[in-house]
PASEBA-1860 file (N, C-alpha, C; in nm, 3 decimals):
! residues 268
1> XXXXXXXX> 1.408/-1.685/1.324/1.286/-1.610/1.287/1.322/-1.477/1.222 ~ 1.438/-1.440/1.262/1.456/-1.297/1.243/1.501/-1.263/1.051 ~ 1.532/-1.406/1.029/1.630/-1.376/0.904/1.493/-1.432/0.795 ~ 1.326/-1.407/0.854/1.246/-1.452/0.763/1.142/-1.293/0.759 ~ 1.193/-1.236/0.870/1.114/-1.068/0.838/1.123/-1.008/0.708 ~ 1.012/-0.953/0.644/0.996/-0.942/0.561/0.976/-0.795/0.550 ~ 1.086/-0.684/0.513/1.052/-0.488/0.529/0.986/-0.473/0.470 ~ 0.892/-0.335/0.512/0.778/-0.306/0.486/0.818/-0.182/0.448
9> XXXXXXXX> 0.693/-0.143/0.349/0.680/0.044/0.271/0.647/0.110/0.402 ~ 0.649/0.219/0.409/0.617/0.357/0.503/0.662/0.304/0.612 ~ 0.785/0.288/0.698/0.805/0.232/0.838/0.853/0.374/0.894 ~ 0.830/0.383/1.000/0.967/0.489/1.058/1.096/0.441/1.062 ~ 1.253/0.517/1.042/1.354/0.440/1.032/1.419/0.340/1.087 ~ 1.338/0.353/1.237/1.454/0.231/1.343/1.350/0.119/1.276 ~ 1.229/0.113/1.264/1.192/-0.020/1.205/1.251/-0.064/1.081 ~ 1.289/0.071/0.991/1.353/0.004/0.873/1.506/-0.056/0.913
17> XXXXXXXX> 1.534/0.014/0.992/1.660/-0.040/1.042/1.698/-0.142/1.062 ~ 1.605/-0.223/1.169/1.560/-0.349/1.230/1.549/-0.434/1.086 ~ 1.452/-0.407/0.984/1.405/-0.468/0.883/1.551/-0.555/0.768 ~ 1.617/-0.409/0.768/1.764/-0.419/0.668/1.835/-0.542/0.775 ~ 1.848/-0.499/0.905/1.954/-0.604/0.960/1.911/-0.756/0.947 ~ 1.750/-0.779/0.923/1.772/-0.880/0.891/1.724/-0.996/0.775 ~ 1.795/-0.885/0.650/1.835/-0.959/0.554/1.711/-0.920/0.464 ~ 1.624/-0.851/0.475/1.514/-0.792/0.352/1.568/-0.628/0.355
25> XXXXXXXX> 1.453/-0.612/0.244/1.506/-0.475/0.213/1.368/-0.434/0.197 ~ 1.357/-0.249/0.203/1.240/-0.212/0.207/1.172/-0.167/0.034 ~ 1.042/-0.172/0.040/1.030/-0.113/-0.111/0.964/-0.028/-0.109 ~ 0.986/0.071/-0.180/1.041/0.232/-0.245/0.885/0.278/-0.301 ~ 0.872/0.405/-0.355/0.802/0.476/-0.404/0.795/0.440/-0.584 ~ 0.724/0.517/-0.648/0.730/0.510/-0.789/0.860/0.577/-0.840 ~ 0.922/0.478/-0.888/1.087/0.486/-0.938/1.099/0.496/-1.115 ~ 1.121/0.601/-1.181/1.138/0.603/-1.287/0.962/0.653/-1.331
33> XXXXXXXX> 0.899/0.674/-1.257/0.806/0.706/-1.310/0.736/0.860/-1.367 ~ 0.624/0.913/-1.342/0.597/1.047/-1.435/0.470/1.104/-1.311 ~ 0.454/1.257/-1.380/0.315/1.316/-1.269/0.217/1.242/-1.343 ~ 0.085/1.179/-1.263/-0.049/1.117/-1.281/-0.108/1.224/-1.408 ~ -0.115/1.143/-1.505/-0.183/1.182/-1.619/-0.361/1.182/-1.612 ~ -0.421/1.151/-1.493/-0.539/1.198/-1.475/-0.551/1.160/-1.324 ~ -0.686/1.200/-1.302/-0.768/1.226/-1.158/-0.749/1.072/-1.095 ~ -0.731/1.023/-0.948/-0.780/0.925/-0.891/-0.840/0.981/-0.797
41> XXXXXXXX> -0.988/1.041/-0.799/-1.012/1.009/-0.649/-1.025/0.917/-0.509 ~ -1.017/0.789/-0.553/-1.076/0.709/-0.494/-0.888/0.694/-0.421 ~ -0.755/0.742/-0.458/-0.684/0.719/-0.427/-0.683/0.810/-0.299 ~ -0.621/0.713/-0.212/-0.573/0.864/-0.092/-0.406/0.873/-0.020 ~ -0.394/0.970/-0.023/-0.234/1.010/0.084/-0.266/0.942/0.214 ~ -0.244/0.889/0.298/-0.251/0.848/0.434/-0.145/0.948/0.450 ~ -0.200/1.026/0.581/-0.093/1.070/0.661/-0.096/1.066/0.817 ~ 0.022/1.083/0.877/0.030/1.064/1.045/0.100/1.169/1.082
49> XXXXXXXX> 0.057/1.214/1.211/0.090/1.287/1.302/0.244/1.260/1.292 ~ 0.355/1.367/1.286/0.486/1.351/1.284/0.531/1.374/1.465 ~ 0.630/1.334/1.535/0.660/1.337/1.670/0.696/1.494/1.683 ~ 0.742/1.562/1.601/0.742/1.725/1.559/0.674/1.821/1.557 ~ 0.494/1.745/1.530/0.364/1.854/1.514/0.372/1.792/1.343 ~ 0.235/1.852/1.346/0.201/1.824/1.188/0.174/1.670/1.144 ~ 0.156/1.672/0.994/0.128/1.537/0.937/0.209/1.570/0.850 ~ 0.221/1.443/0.798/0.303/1.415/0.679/0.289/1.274/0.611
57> XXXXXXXX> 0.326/1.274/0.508/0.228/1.151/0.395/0.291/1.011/0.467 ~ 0.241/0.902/0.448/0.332/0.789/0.544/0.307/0.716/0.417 ~ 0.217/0.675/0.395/0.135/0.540/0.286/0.025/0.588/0.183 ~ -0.013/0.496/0.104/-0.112/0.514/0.047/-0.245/0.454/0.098 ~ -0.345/0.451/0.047/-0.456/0.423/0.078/-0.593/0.426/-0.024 ~ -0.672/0.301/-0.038/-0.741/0.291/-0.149/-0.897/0.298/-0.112 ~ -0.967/0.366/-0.136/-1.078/0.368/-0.112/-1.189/0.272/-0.138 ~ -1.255/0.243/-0.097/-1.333/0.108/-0.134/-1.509/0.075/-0.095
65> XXXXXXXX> -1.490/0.168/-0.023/-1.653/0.227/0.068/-1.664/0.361/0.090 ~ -1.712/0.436/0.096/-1.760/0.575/0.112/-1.687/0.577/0.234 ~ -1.713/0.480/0.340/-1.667/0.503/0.500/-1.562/0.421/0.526 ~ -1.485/0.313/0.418/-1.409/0.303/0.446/-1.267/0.277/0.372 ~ -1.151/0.296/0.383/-1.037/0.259/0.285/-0.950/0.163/0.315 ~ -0.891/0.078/0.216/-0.789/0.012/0.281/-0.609/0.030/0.251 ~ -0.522/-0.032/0.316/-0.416/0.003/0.311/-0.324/-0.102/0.382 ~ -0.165/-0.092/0.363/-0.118/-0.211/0.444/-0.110/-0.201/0.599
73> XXXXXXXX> -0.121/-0.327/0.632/-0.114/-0.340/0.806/-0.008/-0.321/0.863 ~ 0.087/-0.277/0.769/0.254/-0.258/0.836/0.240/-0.081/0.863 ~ 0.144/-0.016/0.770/0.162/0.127/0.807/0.059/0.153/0.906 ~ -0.016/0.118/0.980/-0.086/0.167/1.050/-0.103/0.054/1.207 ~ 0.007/-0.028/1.217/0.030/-0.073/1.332/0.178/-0.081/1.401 ~ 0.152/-0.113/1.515/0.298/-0.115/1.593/0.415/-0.269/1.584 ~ 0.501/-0.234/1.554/0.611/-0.290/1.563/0.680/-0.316/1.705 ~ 0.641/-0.432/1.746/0.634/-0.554/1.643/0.534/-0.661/1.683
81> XXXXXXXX> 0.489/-0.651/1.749/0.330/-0.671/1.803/0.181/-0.671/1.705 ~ 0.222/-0.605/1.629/0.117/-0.588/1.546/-0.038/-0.512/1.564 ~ 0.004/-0.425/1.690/-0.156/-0.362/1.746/-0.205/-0.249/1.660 ~ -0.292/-0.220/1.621/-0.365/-0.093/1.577/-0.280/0.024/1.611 ~ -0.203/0.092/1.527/-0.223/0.267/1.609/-0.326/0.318/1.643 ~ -0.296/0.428/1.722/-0.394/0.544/1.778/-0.471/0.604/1.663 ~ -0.598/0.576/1.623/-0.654/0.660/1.470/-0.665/0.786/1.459 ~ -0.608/0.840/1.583/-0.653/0.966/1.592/-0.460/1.071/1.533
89> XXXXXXXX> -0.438/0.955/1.492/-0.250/1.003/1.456/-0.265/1.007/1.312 ~ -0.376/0.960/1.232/-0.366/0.959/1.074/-0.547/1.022/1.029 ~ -0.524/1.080/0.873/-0.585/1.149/0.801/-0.544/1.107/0.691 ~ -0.681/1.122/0.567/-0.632/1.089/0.487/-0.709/1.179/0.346 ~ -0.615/1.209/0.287/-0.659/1.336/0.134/-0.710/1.247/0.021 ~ -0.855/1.238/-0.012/-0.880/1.200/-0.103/-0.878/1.300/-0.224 ~ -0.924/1.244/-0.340/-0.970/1.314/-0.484/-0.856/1.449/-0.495 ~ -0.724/1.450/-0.480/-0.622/1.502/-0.555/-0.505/1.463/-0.553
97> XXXXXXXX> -0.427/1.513/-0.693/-0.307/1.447/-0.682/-0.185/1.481/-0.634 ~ -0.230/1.626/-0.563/-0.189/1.728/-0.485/-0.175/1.645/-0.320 ~ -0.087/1.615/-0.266/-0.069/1.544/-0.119/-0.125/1.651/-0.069 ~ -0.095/1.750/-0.077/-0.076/1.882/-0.001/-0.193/1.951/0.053 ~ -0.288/1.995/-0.081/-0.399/2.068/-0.076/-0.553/1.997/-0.202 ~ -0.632/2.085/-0.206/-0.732/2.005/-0.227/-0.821/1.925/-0.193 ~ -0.894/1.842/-0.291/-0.978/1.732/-0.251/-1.045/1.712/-0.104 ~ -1.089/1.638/-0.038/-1.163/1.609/0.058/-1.028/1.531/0.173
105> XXXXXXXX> -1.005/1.603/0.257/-0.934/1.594/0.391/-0.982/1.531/0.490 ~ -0.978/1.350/0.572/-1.112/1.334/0.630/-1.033/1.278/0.758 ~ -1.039/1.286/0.890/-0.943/1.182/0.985/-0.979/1.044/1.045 ~ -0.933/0.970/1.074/-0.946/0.792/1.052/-1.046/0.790/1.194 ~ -1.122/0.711/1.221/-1.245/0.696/1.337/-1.210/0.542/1.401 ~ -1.124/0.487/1.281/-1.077/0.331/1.352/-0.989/0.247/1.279 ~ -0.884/0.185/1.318/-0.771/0.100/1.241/-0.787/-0.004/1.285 ~ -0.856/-0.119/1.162/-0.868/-0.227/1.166/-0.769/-0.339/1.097
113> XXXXXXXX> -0.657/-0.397/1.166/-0.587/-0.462/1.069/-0.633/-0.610/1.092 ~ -0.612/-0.708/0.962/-0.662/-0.837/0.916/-0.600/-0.912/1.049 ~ -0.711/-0.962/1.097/-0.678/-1.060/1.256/-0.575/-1.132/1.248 ~ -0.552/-1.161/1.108/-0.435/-1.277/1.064/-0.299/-1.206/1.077 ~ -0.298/-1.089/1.069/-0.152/-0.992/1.020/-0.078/-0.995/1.140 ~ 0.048/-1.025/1.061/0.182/-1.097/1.168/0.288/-1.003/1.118 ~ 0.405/-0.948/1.167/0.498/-0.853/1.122/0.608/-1.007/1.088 ~ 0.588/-1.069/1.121/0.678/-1.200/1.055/0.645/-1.315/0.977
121> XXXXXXXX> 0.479/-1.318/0.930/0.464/-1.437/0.850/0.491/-1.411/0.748 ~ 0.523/-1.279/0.650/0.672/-1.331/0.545/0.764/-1.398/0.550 ~ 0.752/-1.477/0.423/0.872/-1.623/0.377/0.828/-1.761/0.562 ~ 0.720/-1.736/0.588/0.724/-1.852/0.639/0.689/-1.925/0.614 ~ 0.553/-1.904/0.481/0.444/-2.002/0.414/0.268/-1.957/0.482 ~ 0.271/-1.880/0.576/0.154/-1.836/0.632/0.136/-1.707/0.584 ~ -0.029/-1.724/0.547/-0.042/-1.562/0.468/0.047/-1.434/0.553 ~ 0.059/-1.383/0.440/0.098/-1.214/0.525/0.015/-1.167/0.571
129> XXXXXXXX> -0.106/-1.162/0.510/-0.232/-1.059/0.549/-0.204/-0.952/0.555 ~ -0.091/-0.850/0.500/-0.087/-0.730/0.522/-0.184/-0.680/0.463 ~ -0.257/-0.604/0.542/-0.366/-0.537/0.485/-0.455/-0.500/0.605 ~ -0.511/-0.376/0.633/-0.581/-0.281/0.734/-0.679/-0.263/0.653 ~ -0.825/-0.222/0.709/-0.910/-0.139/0.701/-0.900/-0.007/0.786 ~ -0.931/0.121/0.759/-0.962/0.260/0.767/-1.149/0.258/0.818 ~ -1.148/0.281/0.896/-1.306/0.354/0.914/-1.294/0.469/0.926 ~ -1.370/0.570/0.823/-1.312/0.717/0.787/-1.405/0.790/0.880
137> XXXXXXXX> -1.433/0.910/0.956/-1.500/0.976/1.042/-1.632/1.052/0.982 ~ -1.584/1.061/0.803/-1.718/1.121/0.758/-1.729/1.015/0.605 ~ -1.840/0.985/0.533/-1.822/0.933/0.390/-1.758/0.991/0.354 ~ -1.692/0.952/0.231/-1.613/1.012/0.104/-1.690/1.063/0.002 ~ -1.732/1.138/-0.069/-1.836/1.167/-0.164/-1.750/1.166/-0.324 ~ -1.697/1.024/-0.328/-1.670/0.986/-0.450/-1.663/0.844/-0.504 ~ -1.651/0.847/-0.603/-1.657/0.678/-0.643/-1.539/0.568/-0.593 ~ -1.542/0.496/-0.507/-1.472/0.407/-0.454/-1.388/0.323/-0.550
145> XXXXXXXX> -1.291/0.248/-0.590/-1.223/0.177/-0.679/-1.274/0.021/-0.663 ~ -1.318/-0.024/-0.769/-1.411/-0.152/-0.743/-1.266/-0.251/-0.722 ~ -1.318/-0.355/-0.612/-1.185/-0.436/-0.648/-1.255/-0.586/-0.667 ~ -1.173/-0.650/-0.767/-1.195/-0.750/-0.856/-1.041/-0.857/-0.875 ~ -1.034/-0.917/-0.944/-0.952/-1.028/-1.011/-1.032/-1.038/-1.084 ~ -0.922/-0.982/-1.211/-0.905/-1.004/-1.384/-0.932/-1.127/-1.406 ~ -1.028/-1.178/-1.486/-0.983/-1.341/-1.541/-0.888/-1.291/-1.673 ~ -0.845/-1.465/-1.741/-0.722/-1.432/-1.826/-0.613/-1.425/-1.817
153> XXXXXXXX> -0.500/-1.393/-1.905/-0.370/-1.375/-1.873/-0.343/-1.259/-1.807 ~ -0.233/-1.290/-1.750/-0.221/-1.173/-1.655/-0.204/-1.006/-1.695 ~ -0.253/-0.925/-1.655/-0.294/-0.799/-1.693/-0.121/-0.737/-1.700 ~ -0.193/-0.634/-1.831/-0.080/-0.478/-1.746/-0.188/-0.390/-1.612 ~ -0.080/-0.349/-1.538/-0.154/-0.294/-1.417/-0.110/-0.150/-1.382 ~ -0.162/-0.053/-1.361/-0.043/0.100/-1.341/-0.063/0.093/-1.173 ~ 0.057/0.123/-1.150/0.075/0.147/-0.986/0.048/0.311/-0.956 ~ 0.060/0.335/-0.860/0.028/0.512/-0.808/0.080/0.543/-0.720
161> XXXXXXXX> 0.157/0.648/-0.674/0.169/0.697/-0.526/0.279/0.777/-0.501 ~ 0.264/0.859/-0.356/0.365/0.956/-0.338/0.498/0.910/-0.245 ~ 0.563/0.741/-0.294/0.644/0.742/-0.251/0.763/0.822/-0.296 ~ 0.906/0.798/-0.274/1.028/0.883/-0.307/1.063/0.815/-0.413 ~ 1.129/0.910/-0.459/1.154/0.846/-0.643/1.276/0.850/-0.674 ~ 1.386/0.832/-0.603/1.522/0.795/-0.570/1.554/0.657/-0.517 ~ 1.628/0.597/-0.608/1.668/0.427/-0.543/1.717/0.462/-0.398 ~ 1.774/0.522/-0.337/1.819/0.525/-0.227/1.704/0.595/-0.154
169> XXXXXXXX> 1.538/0.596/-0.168/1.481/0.643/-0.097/1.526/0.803/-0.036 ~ 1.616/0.853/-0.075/1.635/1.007/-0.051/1.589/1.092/-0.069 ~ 1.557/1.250/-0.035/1.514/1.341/-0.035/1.349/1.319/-0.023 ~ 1.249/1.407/-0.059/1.155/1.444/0.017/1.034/1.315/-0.062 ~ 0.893/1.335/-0.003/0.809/1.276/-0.075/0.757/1.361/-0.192 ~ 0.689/1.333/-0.325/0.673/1.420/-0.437/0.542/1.476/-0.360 ~ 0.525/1.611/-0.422/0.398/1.660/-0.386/0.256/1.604/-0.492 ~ 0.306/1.564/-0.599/0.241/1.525/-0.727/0.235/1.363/-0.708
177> XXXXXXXX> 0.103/1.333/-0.717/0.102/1.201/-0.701/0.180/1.131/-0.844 ~ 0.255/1.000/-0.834/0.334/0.933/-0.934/0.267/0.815/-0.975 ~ 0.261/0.807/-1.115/0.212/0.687/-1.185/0.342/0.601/-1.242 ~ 0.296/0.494/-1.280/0.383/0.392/-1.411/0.291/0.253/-1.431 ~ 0.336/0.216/-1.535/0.292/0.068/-1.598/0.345/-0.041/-1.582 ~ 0.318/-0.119/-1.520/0.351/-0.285/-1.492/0.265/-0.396/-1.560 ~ 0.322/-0.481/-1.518/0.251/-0.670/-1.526/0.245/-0.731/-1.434 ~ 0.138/-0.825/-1.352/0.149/-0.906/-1.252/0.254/-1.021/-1.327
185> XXXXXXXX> 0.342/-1.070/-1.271/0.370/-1.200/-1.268/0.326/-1.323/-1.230 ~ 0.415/-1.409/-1.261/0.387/-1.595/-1.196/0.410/-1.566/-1.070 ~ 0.347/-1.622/-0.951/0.426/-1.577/-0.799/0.522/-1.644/-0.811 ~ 0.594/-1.716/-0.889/0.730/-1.768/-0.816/0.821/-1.701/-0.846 ~ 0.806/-1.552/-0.944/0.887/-1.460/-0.934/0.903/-1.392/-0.806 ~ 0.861/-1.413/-0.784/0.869/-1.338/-0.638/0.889/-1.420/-0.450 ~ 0.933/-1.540/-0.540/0.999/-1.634/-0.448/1.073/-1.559/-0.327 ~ 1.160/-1.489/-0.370/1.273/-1.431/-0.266/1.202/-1.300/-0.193
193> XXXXXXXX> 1.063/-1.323/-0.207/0.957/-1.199/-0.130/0.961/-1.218/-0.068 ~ 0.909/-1.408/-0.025/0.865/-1.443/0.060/0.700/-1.439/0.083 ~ 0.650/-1.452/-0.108/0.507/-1.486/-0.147/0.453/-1.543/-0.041 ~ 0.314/-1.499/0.009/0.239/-1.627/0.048/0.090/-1.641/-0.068 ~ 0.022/-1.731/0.016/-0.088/-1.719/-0.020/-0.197/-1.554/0.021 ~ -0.232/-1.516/-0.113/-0.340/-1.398/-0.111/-0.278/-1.294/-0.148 ~ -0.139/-1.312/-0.214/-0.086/-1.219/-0.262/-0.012/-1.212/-0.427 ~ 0.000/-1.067/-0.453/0.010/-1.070/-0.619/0.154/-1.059/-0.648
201> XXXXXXXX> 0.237/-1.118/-0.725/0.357/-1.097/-0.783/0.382/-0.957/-0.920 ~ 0.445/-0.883/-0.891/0.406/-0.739/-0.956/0.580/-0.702/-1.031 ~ 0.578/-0.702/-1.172/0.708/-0.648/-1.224/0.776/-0.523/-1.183 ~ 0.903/-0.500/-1.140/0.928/-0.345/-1.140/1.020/-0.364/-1.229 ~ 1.040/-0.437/-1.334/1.078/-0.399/-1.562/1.198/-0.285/-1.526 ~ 1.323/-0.320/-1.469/1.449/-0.314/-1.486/1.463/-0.099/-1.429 ~ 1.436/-0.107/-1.325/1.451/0.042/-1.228/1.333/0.124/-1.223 ~ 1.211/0.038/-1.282/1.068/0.103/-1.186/1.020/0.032/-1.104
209> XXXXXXXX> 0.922/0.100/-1.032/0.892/0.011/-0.952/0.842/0.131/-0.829 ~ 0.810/0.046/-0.675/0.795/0.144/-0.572/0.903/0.180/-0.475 ~ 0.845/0.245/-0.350/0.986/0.291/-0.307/0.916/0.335/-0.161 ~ 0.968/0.413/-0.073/0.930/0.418/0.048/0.811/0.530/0.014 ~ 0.689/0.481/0.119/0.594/0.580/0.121/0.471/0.526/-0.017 ~ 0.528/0.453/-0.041/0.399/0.352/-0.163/0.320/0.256/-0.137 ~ 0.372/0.234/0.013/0.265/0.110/0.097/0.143/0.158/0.092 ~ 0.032/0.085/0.081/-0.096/0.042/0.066/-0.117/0.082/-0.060
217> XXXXXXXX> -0.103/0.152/-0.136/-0.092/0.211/-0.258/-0.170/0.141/-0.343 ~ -0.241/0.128/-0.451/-0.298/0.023/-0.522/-0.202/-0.070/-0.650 ~ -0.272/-0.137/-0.703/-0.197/-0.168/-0.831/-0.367/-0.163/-0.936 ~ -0.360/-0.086/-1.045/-0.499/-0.112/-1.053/-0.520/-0.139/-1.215 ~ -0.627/-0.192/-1.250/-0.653/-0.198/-1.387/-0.756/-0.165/-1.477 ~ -0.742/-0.049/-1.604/-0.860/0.028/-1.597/-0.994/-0.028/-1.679 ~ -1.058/-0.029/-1.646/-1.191/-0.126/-1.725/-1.247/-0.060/-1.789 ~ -1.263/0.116/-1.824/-1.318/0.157/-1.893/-1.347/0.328/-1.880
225> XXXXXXXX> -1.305/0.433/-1.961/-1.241/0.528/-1.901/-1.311/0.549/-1.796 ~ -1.214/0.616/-1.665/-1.185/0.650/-1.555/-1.273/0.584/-1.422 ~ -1.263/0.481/-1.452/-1.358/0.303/-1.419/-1.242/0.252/-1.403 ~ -1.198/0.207/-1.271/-1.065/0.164/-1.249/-1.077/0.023/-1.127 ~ -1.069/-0.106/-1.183/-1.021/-0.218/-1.050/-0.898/-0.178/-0.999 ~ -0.959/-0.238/-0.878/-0.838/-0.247/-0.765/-0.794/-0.365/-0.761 ~ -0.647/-0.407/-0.787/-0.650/-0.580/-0.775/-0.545/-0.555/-0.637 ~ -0.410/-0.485/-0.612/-0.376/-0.519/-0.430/-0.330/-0.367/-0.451
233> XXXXXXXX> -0.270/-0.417/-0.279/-0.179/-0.299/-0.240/-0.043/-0.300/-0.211 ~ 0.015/-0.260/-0.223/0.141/-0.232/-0.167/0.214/-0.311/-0.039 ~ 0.266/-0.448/-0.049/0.290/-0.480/0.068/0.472/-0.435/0.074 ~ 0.547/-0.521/-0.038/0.708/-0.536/0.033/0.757/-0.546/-0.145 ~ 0.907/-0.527/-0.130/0.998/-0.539/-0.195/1.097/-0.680/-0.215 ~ 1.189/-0.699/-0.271/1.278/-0.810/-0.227/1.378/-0.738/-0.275 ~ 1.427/-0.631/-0.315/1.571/-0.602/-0.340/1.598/-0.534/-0.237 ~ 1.755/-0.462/-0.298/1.811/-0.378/-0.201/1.831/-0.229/-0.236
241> XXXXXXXX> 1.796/-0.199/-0.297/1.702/-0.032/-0.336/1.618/-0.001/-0.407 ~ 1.496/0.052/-0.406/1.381/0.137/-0.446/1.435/0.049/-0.628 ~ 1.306/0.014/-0.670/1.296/-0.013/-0.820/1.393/-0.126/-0.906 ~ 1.476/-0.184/-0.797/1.550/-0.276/-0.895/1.495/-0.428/-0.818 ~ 1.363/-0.426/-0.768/1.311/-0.602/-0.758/1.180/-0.606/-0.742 ~ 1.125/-0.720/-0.769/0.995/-0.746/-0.795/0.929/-0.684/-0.689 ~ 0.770/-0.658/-0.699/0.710/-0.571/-0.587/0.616/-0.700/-0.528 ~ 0.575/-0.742/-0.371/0.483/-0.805/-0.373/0.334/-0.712/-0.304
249> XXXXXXXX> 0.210/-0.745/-0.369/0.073/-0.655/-0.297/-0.018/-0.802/-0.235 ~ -0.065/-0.705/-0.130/-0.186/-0.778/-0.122/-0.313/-0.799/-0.191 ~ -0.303/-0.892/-0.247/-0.457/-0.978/-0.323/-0.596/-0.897/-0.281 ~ -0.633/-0.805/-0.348/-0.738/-0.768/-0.274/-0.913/-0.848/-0.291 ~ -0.894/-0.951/-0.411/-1.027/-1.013/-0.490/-0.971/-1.132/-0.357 ~ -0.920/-1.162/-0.287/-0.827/-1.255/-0.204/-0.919/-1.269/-0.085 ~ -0.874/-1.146/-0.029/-0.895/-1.073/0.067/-1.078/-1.020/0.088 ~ -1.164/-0.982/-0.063/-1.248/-0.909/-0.052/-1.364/-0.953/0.057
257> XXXXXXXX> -1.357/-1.115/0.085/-1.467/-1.153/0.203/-1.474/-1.067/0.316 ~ -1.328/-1.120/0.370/-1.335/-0.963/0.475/-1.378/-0.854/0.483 ~ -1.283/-0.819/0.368/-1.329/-0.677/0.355/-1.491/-0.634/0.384 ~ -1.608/-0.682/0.287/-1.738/-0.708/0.324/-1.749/-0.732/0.449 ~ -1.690/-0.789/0.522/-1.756/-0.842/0.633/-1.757/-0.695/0.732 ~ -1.591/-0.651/0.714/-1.602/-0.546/0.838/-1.648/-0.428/0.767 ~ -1.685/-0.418/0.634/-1.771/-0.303/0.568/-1.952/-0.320/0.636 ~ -1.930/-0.459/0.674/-2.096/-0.478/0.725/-2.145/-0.460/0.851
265> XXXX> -2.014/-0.512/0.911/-2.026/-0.511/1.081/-1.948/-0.394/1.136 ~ -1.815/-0.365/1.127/-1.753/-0.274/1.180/-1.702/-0.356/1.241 ~ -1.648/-0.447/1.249/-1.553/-0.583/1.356/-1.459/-0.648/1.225 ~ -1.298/-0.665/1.332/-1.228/-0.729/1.207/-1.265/-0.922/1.224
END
């Protein structure tokens, strides 16, 4: 079982630890990429309580309801069990590209991850389901990122986020949120992910790509200025440093039943 775990973006290190020993690798922040050439509000910093005091950025997070956001189920549950964290350990900065300061600051009221989400059904053939809902403590007072599936050939897509922008995941997270340009792929590029069903195969085009701290992050595609789909998020990597292998996200047009459902009820 162990040699089918599949590493996850934003872990703390002994989980990445655990993750490397057996035989995946984690994926990285925006690698080779540039500062965000315009506004996302609908994007957010997830951050958590550090064991030190303070917060600090862990994941990304995509907004999708006024009250609620989503993000992957690897950053906001326990290893290796898969339970909810404490919501009262994460916050999350909408509408700037500033991690730091700015925009609307709001703290999480409930962590809902997909009933299905397993820290091991990568490469077994059973969805990953990585993917959480956020129930935020106050609305967001901005436009949410519609999420859809493109018909057609497969899109260019720009990724976003304040992972680390060093293949070796080193030094700090950027304070400036990071953009770049991709293509979904065929999923069988992404064979050695450990694809399942409900998820997107995503180019990182020879040393871009993501990197630690880019989980939940979006991949998105713009429909018309600053009118932006959401097609996934940020689940896993398959190489062995930040930007040199395919990225896999969660399907969010896949996924969107759910989503509705616990946008309706408040139950996953």
């Amino acid at each position: 079982m162990a040699s089918r775990r599949i590493a996850r973006v934003g872990l703390a290190i002994g989980v990445m630890a655990l993750s490397l020993l057996a035989g995946a690798s984690p994926a990285s922040a925006i690698i080779a990429g540039h500062d965000a050439t315009t506004n996302y509000p609908a994007m957010g910093s997830l951050q958590e309580l550090q064991s030190g005091g303070g917060f600090d950025h862990a994941c990304g997070a995509t907004l999708v309801h006024p009250l609620y956001a989503v993000t992957g189920a690897h950053c906001v549950t326990n290893y290796p069990d898969g339970t909810a964290k404490d919501p009262d350990t994460f916050r999350v900065r909408f509408g700037s590209t500033d991690r730091t300061v700015g925009g609307t600051l709001v703290s999480v009221a409930q962590v809902i991850p997909h009933p299905d989400w397993n820290w091991f059904n990568g490469g077994t053939g059973q969805p990953a389901s990585d993917l959480a809902m956020l129930r935020l403590s106050a609305p967001v007072t901005t436009i949410p990122f519609i999420i859809a599936r493109p018909s057609g050939s497969p899109p260019a897509v720009r990724i976003i986020g304040w992972g680390k922008t060093t293949p070796d995941a080193s030094g700090p997270y950027p304070t400036i949120l990071q953009e770049d340009n991709t293509f979904i792929l065929p999923n069988s590029e992404c064979a050695a992910a450990g694809i399942t069903a409900g998820e997107l195969c995503v180019d990182s085009h020879g040393g871009h790509g993501i990197c630690l701290g880019d989980s939940g992050g979006p991949a998105l595609q713009e429909l018309s200025p600053h009118i932006w789909l959401a097609l996934g998020t940020v689940s896993r990597g398959a190489g062995t440093a930040c930007g040199d292998a395919v990225i896999v996200f969660t399907d969010l047009a896949y996924y969107g039943p759910w989503i509705l459902h616990v946008v309706l009820t408040g139950q996953p």
